[in-house]
Structures are given as structure tokens and as C-alpha cells.
C-alpha positions in Angstrom: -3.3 3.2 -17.6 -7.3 1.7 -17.8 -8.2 0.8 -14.4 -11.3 -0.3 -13.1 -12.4 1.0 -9.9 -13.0 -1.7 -6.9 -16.1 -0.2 -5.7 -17.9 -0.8 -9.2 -16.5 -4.2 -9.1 -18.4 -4.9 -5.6 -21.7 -3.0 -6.8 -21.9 -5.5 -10.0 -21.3 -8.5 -7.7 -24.6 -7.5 -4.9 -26.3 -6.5 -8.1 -25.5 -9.6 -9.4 -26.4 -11.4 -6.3 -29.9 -10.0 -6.0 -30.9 -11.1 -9.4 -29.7 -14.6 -8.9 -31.8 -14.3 -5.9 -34.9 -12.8 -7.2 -34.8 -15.2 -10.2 -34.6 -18.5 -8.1 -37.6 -17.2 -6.3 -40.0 -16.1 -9.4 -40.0 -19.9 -10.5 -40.0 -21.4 -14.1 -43.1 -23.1 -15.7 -46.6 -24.4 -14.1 -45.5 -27.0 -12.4 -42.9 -25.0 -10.4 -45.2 -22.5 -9.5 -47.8 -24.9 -8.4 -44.9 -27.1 -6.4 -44.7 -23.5 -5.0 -47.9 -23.1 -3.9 -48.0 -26.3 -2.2 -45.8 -25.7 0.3 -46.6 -25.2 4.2 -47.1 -22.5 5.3 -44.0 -22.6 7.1 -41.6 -22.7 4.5 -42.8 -19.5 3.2 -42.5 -18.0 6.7 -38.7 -19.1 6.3 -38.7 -18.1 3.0 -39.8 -14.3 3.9 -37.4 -14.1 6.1 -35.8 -10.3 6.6 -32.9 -9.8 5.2 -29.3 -9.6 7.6 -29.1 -5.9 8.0 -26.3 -5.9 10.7 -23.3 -3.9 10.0 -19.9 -5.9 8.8 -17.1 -4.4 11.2 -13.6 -4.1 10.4 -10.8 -3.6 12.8 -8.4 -1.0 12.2 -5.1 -1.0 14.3 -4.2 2.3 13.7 -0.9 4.6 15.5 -2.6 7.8 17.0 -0.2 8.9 19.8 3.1 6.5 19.1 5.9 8.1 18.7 6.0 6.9 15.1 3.7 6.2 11.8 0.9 8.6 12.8 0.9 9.9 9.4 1.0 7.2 7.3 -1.4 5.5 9.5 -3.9 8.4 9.4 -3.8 7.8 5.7 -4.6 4.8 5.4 -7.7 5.4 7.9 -8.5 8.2 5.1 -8.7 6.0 2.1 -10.0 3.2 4.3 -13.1 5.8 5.3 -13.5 7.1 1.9 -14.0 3.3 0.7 -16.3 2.8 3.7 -18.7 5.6 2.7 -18.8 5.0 -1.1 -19.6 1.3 -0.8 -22.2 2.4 2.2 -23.5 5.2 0.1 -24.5 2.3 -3.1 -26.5 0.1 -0.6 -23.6 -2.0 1.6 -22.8 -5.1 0.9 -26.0 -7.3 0.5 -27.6 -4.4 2.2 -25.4 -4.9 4.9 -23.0 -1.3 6.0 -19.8 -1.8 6.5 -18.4 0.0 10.2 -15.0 0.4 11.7 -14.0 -0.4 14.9 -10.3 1.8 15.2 -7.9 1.4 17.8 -4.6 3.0 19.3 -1.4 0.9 18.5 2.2 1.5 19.3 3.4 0.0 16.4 7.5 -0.3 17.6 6.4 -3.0 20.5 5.5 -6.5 20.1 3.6 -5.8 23.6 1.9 -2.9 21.9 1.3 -4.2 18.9 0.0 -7.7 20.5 -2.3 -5.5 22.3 -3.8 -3.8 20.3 -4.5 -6.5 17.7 -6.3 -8.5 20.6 -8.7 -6.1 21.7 -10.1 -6.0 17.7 -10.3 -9.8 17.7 -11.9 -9.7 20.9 -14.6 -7.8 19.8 -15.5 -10.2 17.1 -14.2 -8.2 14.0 -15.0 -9.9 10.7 -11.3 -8.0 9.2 -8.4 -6.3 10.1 -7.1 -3.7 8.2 -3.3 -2.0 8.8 -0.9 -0.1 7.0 1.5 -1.7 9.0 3.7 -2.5 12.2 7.3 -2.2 12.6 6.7 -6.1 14.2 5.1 -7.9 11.9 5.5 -11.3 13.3 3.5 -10.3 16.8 0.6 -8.9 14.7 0.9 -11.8 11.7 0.4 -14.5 14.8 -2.8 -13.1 17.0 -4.4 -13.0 13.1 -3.9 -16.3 12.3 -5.3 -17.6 15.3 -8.1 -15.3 14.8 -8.4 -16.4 11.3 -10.3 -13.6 9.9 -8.9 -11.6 7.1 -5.7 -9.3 7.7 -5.5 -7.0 4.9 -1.7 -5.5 5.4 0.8 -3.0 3.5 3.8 -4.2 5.8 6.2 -4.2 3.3 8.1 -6.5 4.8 10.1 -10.0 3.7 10.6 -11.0 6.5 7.0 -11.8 7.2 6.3 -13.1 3.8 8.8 -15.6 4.6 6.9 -16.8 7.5 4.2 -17.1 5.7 5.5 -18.8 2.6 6.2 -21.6 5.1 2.9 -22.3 6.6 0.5 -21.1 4.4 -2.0 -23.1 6.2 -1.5 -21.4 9.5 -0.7 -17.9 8.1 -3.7 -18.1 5.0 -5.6 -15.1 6.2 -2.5 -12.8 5.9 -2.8 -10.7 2.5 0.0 -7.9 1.8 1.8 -5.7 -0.2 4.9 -6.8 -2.0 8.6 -6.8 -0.2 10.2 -3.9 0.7 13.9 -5.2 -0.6 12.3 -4.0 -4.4 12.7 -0.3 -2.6 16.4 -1.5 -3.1 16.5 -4.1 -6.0 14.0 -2.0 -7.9 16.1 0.9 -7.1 18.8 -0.3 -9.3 16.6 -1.0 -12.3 15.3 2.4 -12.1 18.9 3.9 -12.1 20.0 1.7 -15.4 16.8 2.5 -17.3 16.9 5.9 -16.7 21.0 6.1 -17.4 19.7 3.9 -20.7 17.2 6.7 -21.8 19.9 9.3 -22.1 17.6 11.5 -20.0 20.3 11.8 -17.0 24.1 10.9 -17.3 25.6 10.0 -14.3 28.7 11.6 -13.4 30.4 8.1 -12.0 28.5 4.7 -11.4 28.9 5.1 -7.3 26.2 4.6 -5.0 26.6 5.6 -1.2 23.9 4.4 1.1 22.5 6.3 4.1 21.6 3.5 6.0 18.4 3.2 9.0 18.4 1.1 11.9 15.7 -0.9 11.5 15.5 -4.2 10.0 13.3 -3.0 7.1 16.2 -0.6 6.4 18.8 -3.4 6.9 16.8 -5.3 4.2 16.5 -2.7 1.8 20.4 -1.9 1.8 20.7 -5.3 1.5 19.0 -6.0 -1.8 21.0 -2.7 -3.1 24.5 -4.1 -2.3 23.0 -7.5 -4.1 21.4 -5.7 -7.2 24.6 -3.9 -7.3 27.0 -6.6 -7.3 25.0 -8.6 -10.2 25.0 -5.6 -12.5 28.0 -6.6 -13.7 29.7 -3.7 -13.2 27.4 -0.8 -14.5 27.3 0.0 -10.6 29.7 0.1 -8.0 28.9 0.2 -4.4 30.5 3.2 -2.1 30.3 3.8 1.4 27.2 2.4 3.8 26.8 4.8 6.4 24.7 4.0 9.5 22.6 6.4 10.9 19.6 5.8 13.8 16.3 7.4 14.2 15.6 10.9 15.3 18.7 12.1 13.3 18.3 16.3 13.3 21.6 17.1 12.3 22.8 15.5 8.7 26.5 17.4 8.9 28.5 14.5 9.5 26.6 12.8 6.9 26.8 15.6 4.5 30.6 15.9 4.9 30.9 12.3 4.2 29.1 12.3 1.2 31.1 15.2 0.1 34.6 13.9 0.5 33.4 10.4 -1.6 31.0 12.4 -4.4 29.3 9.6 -5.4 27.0 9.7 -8.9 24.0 8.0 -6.5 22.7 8.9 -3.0 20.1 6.6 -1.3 19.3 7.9 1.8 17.3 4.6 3.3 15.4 5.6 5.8 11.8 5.9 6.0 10.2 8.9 8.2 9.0 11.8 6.6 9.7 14.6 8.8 13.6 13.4 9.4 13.9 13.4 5.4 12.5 16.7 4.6 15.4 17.8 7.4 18.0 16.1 5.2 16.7 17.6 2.0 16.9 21.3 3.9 20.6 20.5 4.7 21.7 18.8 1.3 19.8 21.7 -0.6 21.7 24.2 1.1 25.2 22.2 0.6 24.6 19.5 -1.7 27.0 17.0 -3.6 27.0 18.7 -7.2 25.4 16.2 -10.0 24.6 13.3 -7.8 21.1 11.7 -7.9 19.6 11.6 -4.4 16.5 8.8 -3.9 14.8 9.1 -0.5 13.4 5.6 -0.5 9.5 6.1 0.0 9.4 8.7 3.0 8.6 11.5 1.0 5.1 10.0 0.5 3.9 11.2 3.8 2.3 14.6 3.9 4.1 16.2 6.1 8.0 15.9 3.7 7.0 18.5 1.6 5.4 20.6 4.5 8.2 20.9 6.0 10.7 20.5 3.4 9.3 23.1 1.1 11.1 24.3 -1.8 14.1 22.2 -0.7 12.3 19.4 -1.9 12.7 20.2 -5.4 14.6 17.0 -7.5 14.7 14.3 -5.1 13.2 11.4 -6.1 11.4 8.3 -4.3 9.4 5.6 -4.7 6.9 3.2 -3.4 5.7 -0.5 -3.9 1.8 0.9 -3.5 1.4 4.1 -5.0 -1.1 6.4 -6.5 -0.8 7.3 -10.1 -2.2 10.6 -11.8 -2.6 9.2 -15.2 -5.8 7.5 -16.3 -9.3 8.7 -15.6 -9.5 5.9 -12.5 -6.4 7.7 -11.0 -8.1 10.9 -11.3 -11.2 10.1 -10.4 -9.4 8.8 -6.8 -7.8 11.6 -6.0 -10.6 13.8 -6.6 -12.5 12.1 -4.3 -10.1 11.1 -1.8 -9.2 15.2 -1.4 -13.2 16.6 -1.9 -13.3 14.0 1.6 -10.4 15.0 3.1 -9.9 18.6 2.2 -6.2 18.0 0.4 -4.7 18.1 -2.7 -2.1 16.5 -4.7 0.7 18.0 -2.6 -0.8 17.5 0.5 -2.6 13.9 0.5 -0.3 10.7 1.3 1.0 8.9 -1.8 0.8 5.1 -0.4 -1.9 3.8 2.4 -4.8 6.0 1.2 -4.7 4.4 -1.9 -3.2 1.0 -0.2 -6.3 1.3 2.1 -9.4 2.0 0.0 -8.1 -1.0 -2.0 -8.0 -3.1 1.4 -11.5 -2.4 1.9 -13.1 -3.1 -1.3 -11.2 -5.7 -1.9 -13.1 -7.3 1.1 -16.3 -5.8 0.0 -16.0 -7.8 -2.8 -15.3 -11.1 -1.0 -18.8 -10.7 1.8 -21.1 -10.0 -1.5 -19.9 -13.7 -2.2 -19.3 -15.5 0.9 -20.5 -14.8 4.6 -18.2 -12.6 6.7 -18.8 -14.8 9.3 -17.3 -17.7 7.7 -13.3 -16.2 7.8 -12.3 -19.4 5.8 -14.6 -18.9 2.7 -13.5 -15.4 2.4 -10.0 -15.9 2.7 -10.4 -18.6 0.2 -12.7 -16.0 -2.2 -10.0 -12.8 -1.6 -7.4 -15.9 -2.7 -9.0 -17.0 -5.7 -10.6 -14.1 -7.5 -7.9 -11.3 -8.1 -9.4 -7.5 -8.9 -8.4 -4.1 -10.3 -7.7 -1.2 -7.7 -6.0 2.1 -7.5 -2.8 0.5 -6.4 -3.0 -1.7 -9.6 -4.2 -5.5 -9.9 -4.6 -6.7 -6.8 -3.6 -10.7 -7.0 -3.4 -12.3 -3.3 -3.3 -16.3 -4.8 0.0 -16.7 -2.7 -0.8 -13.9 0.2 1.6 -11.0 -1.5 0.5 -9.6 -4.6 2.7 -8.8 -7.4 4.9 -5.9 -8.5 4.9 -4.2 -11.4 7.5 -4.4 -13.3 10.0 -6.5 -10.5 7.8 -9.4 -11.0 5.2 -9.3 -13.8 5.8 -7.7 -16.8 2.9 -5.6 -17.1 0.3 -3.0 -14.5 -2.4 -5.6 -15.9 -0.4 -8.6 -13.9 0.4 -6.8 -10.6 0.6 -3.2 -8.3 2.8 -0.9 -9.8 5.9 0.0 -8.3 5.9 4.1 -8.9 9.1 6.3 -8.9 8.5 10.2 -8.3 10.6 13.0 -8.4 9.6 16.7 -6.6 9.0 18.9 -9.6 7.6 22.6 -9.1 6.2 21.5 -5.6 4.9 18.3 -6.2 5.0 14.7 -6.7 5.6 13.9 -9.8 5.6 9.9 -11.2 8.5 9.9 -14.0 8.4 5.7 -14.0 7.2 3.7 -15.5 7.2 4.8 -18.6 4.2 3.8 -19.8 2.0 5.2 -16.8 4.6 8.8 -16.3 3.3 12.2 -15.8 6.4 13.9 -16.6 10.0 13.1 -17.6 13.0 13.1 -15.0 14.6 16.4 -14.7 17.6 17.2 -13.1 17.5 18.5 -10.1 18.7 22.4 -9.4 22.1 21.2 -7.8 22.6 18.3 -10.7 22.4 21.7 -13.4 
């Protein structure tokens, strides 16, 4: 789909800027030229004044030696850099560059995560950006003390929901939509694609492989919902638990066996422990079921590891990249000539998530002082934009999804469904922004 890229967005806004600037100045008739000339001598010292040319600094919290989220973290650093440098390499913002001020978070403590967020405020950051933290709540309340923007890809409705209720307090927090449309969401997909007559189920049972973590817990949850008001068209099977660090998917794979269900979610949401399940269901899998790996598969290292395993599973994200329109295009080609990837091995979610983040604050200093946290928080609030991720609409903190909320990419971020196909990620939904058709995978032929 047409998307305009964020960074032209900010470079028509300083450009825009400087000629209100330089035509306030240049006066308008005789007598405001002469009321010009008549002024002190001090007032066109002030008037003179340089320009701010001090850098604008954003904090990034970001996992570098936690035992979890380095990869999707390092992504989001990526396309946070990539944004950096583009919008540095046009001139700044107002002349001003934008710098980054990174630090190491463990992102599974509130003590970490509390830590780590203080030391950025404490150096006086005008932003924080993060791909996330598996607490939001201890990171979501040192930012709104702060009060300076927190640009956020949590995922998480929990947090929302805190926010929701004191939108006063919590006004500064701007994020991604809910992760319970990984499982709500889920279910659409399955119906429309059922409704296309590109895959026929072999029974309308869905097994969940559930995580341990409350972001798991609520994605299961909206599945078992979804499923119950479909009115039939799916039934629920068996919810099995698992925990993270789970190496050896037998007892998993034997269940699964004995119920051959038509659906597999496996919800759980680190890459590496994935692309192990997809080496053990390849080599034994359920014959004709669908398997949906929630959105782990976005992080480089599934299909490393997985490698031709990988081949038919499908995923999906609330924040994803798309490969359709020239704007798409034109992001990935950049994002891997500064990175040295490619479409199989660049992240899926937070580089795109990122770059957004930071042009979407670019935009907001080119029209109100990054040292006033309340004006751009009001600005980022009231003046929605188009990014890679899709249209970027923070007026009640968490923007939009595409198609669980709006009904079009032009009213929200689109909510993107992948499958594997000959070694890489391929979108297949929507419809309307798809590289390629579902296929069935080699153990559904």
C-alpha cells in the first residue's frame, strides 16, 4: 500500500519552519521596514541570536547481556540508528542532531528495569525509546514522573489499562497496540483464510501451547474468548502449559499427536526456543494441521537456526514490515545497505517499530521545544503521521490496528500474518497489502 515515509514528513515540517521564520523577519511594506530600522540596537543583538545547535538526546533502554530480548532489542537499536542518521544526514531537526544515550537493561526485573530507566532520566534525556520490557508497569511509572516522551512497542494490555485510567499521569506513554489481537486476531485470520477456500481445515480444533508469562496468559486468553464467540466455527482443544527454556518439545509433540487438532498455536514468544520446536514438529509433525508461532519467528535468529524446518509455519505481528509498496521497499533497502542483512536475516518488528519511534518524535521537536516534555507529548497526541509500521495515531496513547480496530491501513498499523515460504518471510494477510498466497505447508500436502 502508498505510504509516506516519516523522515520526509519531518524534513517538510523544519523546511516549513525556516520559511515561516525567514519570512517574519524580511518584513512587509515601508513602514515595517522602517519600524525595523528603528529599533535599538539591542533588539537586533537578540534578534541575531545563533541558532540552538545542541544535540537532542534520546534514551534507549536496551537488553545487551539479559538473558532475554537481546535480539529483538538489537533491532530496534538498528532501525532506531538508521532513523537517527537519515534525519541527521538532511540537517537535524531545526539544525539541531539528534544523539542516543543506550543503556543495559534486564528487562525480566522490575529492579532492572527501574534501574535502568533512571539512569536515562537522570541524565536529562528529552525521550525514551524501547522495544519493550517484560514489566511494563516499573518502566510506565519512572516515565511518567519524568514526563518526557516514552515511545514503546510493549505489546502489552495490561499497561494500556493503567494508562486508560489516568491519562493525566500516564500522558507521555505512546505504544503499540495490545498483544491479546496476537490471539483475537488469530482467529480472524483462521476464518478468513478457511472463507477463501485457499486451506480447508481438516477439523475446527485448536490446541494451544501455552508460555508462562503474563503476555502469554493474555494471548491464550483472547483465543479461548474469540473462540467461544465464533459461534461454533471453532472449537477449543487442549491448553498445554509449557515454561521458558523448553529444549525438548516430545512430550508436547506426543500430545499434540494423540488429540490432531486442525490448528496449532504454539504461544510463546522467543525465537531461538521456536525454531527448536519447528526442528522437532518438522521431523514428526501432526499431518494437515496449521501451526501459528505467534510473533517469535520475527527475530533473526528463528530461521538461522531453524533452517529449512521453517518452511509453512506461519506468524504474525501487531508492528510489522511489509514488502509491498515502494515505501516498504525503499525501508528495507536501507535498513539492510546499514546493517549488512537481508530479507531473511533482518528482524520483522522493532526495526521498523523503531525508526517509526524516532521520527515520529523528530516530527514533534521541529514543532515544539524538546525541552518542554508537555508540548510534545501534546503535539505527538494531536497530529497523527504515516510510517513503515502504518499510520501512526497516538490520540489515546495506543495507536490503532489494522484491520482489529479500523477498517483500513490508512486508519491504523497493520497487523501482518507471514508464513515461511522457500526460506523466507512471506506476508500472505491482508489481502490487500500480501506478497504471496498461503500455501500449505510440506506436512499439510
Amino acid at each position: 500500500m502508498n505510504r509516506t515515509r516519516l523522515i520526509g514528513a519531518v524534513g517538510a515540517v523544519a523546511a516549513l519552519a525556516l520559511t515561516i521564520s525567514a519570512c517574519s523577519s524580511s518584513g512587509s511594506g515601508d513602514a515595517a521596514g522602517s519600524a525595523a530600522a528603528d529599533q535599538p540596537a539591542a533588539a537586533s543583538s537578540a534578534a541575531a541570536a545563533p541558532a540552538n545547535t545542541d544535540p537532542i538526546v534520546i534514551g534507549l533502554p536496551i537488553a545487551q547481556s539479559g538473558p532475554a530480548g537481546i535480539a529483538d532489542h538489537a533491532d530496534c537499536l538498528n532501525g532506531a540508528t538508521l532513523a537517527k542518521d537519515e534525519i541527521n544526514a538532511a540537517g537535524g531537526v531545526n539544525g539541531r542532531p539528534i544523539e542516543f544515550s543506550v543503556t543495559d537493561l534486564d528487562i525480566l526485573t522490575p529492579e532492572g528495569i527501574t534501574a535502568g530507566f533512571q539512569k536515562l532520566t537522570g541524565e536529562g534525556v528529552s525521550a525514551i525509546v524501547s522495544p519493550f520490557v517484560i514489566i511494563p508497569p516499573a518502566a510506565l511509572e519512572v516515565a511518567a514522573t519524568y514526563g518526557a516522551p516514552y515511545m514503546s512497542g510493549d505489546t502489552n494490555i495490561d499497561v494500556q489499562t493503567i494508562r486508560a485510567q489516568d491519562p493525566a499521569k500516564y500522558g507521555n506513554y505512546f505504544v503499540d497496540p495490545p498483544e491479546t489481537y496476537y490471539g483475537s486476531g488469530f482467529i480472524k485470520f483462521l476464518t478468513a483464510l478457511a472463507d477463501s477456500g485457499s486451506w480447508t481445515p481438516k477439523n475446527n480444533t485448536v490446541d494451544i501451547i501455552r508460555g508462562d508469562t503474563a503476555y502469554n496468559q493474555n494471548i491464550a486468553q483472547a483465543t479461548i474468548d474469540a473462540i467461544e464467540a465464533s459461534g461454533g466455527a471453532w472449537q477449543l482443544g487442549e491448553v498445554i502449559d509449557i515454561t521458558a527454556g523448553t529444549k525438548d518439545w516430545s512430550p508436547v509433540l506426543q500430545k499434540l499427536a494423540a488429540n490432531d487438532p486442525g490448528v496449532i498455536m504454539v504461544d510463546h514468544w522467543i525465537g531461538a526456543e521456536l525454531a527448536s520446536f519447528s526442528q522437532q514438529f518438522a521431523a514428526d509433525p501432526v499431518p494437515g494441521s496449521l501451526v501459528y508461532l505467534q510473533y517469535g519467528p520475527s527475530q533473526p535468529e528463528y530461521l538461522d537456526i531453524a533452517g529449512k524446518s521453517a518452511e509453512g509455519f506461519v506468524w504474525g505481528t501487531v508492528i510489522g514490515t511489509g514488502n509491498t509498496s515502494a515505501e516498504d521497499k525503499a525501508f528495507r533497502e536501507a535498513y539492510h545497505a546499514a546493517t549488512g542483512t537481508d530479507d531473511v536475516t533482518m528482524g520483522m518488528v522493532y526495526p521498523a517499530w523503531c525508526y517509526d519511534m524516532v521520527n515520529v518524535l523528530a516530527n514533534a521537536w521541529a514543532n515544539a521545544d524538546p525541552a518542554d516534555f508537555a508540548a510534545v507529548n501534546q503535539f505527538i497526541a494531536a497530529n497523527p503521521i504515516q510510517g513503515v509500521t502504518g499510520f501512526l495515531n497516538f490520540a489515546n496513547g495506543v495507536t490503532p490496528s489494522y484491520p482489529n480496530d479500523v477498517a483500513s491501513a490508512g486508519e491504523g498499523v497493520t497487523h501482518y500474518f507471514y508464513q515461511v515460504q522457500n526460506g523466507r518471510h512471506t506476508v500472505i494477510e491482508p489481502a490487500d497489502d500480501a506478497e504471496a498466497p498461503f500455501v500449505p505447508a510440506p506436512w499439510m500436502k
